[in-house]
C-alpha angles and dihedrals in degrees: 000000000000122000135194115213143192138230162220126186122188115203114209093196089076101352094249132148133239125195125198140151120215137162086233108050094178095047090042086053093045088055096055095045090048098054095255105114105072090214097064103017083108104047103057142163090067128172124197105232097176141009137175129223117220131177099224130039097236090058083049093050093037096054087051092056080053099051091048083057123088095244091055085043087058097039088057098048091048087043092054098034098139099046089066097039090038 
């Protein structure tokens, strides 16, 4: 079975997030830590503190559009409360 994930990186340079959605979720990873993803080439180091598995690509694509709104924005941050308090 395939899946599709996505995902959120932390960068620990400025504490921001980054949110993607790939077929290869290790590869992808391995990209941004090594400098190769312009969006967060920056911003590194980076650690992926949460990711999603979907069965088809669109739900993949869909949830990240979620995640880049206010209100994902939000669920994440209620969904990983204790991560930033901890």
């Amino acid at each position: 079975m395939k899946f599709y994930y996505t995902y959120i990186l932390k960068s620990i340079k400025d504490n921001k997030l980054y949110t993607g959605s790939t077929k290869n979720l290790q590869e992808r990873f391995e990209q941004h830590c090594k400098g190769k993803v312009f969006s967060t080439k920056h911003r590194r180091p980076l650690e992926l503190i949460y990711y999603e598995a979907c069965l088809n690509e669109n739900d993949a694509r869909r949830r990240e559009r979620v995640f880049k709104s206010y209100r994902g924005k939000m669920f994440i941050k209620r969904r990983l409360k204790s991560y930033f308090t901890g």
